[in-house]
C-alpha positions in Angstrom: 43.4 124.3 88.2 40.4 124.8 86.1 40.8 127.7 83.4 38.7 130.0 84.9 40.6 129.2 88.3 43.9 129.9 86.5 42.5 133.4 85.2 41.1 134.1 88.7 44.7 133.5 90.9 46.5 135.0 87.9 44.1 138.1 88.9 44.7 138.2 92.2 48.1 138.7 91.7 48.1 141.5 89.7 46.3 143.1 92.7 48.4 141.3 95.3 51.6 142.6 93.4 53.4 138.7 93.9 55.1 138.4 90.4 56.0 134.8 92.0 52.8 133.9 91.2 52.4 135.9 88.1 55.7 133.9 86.6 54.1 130.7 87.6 50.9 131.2 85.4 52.0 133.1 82.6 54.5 133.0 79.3 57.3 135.3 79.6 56.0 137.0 76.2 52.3 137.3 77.7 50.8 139.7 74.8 48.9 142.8 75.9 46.3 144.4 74.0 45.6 147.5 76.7 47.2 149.9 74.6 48.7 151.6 77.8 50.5 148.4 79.3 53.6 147.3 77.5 53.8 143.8 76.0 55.8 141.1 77.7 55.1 139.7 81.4 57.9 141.4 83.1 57.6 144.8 82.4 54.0 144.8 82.6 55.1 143.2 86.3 57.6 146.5 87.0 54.1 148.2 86.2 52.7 147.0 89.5 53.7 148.7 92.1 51.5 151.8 90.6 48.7 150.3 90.9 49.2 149.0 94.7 50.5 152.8 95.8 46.8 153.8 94.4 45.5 150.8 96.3 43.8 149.9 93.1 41.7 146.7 93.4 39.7 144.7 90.7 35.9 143.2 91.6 35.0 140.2 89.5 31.4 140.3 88.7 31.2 138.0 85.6 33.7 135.3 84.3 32.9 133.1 81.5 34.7 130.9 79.5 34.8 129.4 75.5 37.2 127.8 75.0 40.7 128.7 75.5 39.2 131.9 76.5 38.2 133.4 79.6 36.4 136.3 79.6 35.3 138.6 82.1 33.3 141.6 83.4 35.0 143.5 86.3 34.8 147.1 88.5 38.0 148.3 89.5 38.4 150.5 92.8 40.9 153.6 92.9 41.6 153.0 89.7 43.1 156.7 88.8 45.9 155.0 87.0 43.4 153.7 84.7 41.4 157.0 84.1 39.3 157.4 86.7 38.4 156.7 90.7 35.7 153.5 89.7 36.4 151.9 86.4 34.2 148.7 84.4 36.0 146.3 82.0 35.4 143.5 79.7 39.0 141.5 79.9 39.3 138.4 77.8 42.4 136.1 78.6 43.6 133.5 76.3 45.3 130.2 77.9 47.8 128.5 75.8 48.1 125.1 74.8 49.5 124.2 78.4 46.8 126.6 80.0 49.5 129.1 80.7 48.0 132.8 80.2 49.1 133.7 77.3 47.4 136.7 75.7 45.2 139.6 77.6 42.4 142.2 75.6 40.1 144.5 77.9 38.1 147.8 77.3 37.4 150.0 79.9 35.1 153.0 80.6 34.0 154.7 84.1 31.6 153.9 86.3 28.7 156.8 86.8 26.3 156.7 89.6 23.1 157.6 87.5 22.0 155.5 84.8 18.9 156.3 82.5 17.5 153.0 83.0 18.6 153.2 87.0 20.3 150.3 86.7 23.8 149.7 87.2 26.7 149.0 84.3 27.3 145.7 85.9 24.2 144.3 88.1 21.8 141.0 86.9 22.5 137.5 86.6 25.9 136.4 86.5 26.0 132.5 86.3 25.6 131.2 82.3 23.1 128.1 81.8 21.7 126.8 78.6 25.0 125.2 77.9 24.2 123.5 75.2 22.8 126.4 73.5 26.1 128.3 73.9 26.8 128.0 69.9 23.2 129.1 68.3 23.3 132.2 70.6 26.8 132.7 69.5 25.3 133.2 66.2 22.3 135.2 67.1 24.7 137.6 68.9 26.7 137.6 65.2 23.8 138.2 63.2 22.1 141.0 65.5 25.3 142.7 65.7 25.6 142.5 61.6 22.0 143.2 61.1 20.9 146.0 63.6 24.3 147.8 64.7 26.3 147.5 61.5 22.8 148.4 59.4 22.7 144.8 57.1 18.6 144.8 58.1 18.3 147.0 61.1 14.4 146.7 60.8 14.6 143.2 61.9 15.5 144.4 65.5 12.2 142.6 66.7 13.7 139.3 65.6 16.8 139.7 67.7 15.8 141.5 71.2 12.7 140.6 73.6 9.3 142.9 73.3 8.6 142.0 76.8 12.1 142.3 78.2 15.0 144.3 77.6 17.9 145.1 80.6 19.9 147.9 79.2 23.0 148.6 81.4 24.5 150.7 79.1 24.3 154.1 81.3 22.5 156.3 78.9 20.0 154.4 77.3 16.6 153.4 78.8 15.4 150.0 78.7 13.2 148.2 76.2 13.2 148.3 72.7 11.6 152.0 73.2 15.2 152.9 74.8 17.1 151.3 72.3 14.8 153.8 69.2 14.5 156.5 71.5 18.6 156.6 71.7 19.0 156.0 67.9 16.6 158.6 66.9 18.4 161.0 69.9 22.5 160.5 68.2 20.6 160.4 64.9 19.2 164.2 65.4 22.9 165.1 66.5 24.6 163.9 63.5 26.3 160.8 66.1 25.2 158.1 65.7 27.6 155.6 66.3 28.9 153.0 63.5 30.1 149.6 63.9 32.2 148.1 60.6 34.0 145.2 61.8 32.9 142.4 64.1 36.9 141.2 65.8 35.7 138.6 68.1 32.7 136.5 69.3 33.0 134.6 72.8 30.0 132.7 74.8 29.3 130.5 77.1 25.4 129.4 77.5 23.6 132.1 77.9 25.9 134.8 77.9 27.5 136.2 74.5 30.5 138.8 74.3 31.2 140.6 70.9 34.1 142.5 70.3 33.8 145.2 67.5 35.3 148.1 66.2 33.8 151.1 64.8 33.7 155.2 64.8 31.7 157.5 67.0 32.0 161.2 67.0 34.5 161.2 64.5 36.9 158.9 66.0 37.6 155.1 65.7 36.3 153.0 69.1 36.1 149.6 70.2 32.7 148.0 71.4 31.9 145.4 73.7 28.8 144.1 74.2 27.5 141.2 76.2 24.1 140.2 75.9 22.0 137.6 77.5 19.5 135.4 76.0 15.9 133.8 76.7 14.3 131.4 74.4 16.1 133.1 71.1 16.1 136.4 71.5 18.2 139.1 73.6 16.8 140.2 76.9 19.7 142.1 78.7 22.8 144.2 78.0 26.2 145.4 79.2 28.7 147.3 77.4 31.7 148.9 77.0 32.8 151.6 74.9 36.0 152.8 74.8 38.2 155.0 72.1 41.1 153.7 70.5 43.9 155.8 71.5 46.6 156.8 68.9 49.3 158.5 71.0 51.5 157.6 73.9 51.0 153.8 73.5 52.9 151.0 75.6 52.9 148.8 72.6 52.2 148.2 69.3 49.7 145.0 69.8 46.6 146.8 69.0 43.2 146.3 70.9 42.3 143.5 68.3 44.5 140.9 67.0 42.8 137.9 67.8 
């Protein structure tokens, strides 16, 4: 199997609940990164059975790879176990040497109904091209993060994100470059605006870029992920996720970085 098929059955398993399967894909000391999962493939396997009494089911919209990397945008159904009845996440698997799944990161946040762009957090294109520009918008992702969201030049903004089109997915912001000031000068006026300080991880394929950052927002540390899609140079859609790093009651001790 491909990578991306390897991530996809390993999936289905989780929601099948067939730890046959599971075994047959991954290490025995598969890492986990959700901070409410404990490390190691078999108790994260005892963990199963929760999620198939909640008949909790995963929806892959997006998967990408780079690399040993697959990474992937997904709503998950009945997903109370997880926080809330509809969930979105950004997972990333990492395949080992031998393309075993090795190593699993995801942020999660839930799904609302009304968006101020009325879009949803996960509708648009979902098949990368320009393959071949995978590693310059790789670094255009890197340098717009550093630049506009952790404040190195924000007033090159222009450079980085389309004047005639910007699809913002994140629920509360409009779309455009208007949205984007209109939501910074809103958290602004409230004193919370959020803060990104480290840039943990930057995955693409094509088109498609995911960064993986951490930062604080309303007084607390959180972990950002933003996928962007490109045109000709410059950033013309966006997903994210946003979720708090939690500090108590965690599975393991991994972290929600580490890579």
């Amino acid at each position: 199997m491909s990578k991306k098929e390897t991530v996809g059955t390993f999936l289905g398993a989780v929601m099948e609940n067939d730890p046959a399967t599971m075994r047959a894909l991954a290490n025995a000391d598969y890492i986990q990164h959700n901070p409410f999962i404990p490390t190691g493939l078999e108790p994260f396997i005892e963990m199963l059975p929760i999620l198939q009494k909640n008949g909790t089911k995963a929806e892959n919209i997006r998967m990408f790879q780079d690399g040993n990397y697959v990474f992937m945008h997904n709503i998950w159904r009945n997903a109370e176990p997880f926080g809330a009845a509809e969930m979105v996440s950004f997972d990333i698997i990492r395949l080992d040497e031998n393309g075993k799944v090795a190593e699993h990161w995801d942020a999660m946040t839930a799904l609302v109904d009304k968006t101020a762009s009325g879009r949803t957090q996960t509708d648009g294109p979902t098949s990368a091209t320009d393959l071949d520009q995978t590693e310059t918008n790789k670094a255009l992702a890197k340098s717009m993060v550093e630049d506009i969201l952790m404040g190195k030049n924000p007033n090159k903004i222009a450079d980085y994100i389309s004047a005639e089109q910007y699809d913002q997915h994140n629920p509360g912001i409009k779309d455009g470059l208007t949205g984007i000031v209109e939501a910074v000068e809103y958290l602004t006026s409230q004193n919370n605006m959020f803060k990104y300080t480290k840039i943990h991880k930057v995955l693409g394929e094509g088109n498609f870029v995911l960064t993986v950052s951490e930062g604080e927002w309303s007084g607390k540390q959180h972990v950002f992920y933003d996928l962007l899609r490109f045109e000709n140079g410059k950033a013309v859609e966006h997903w994210d996720v946003i979720q708090e790093i939690p500090t108590e009651n965690l599975a393991n001790n991994n972290g929600m970085f580490g890579f």
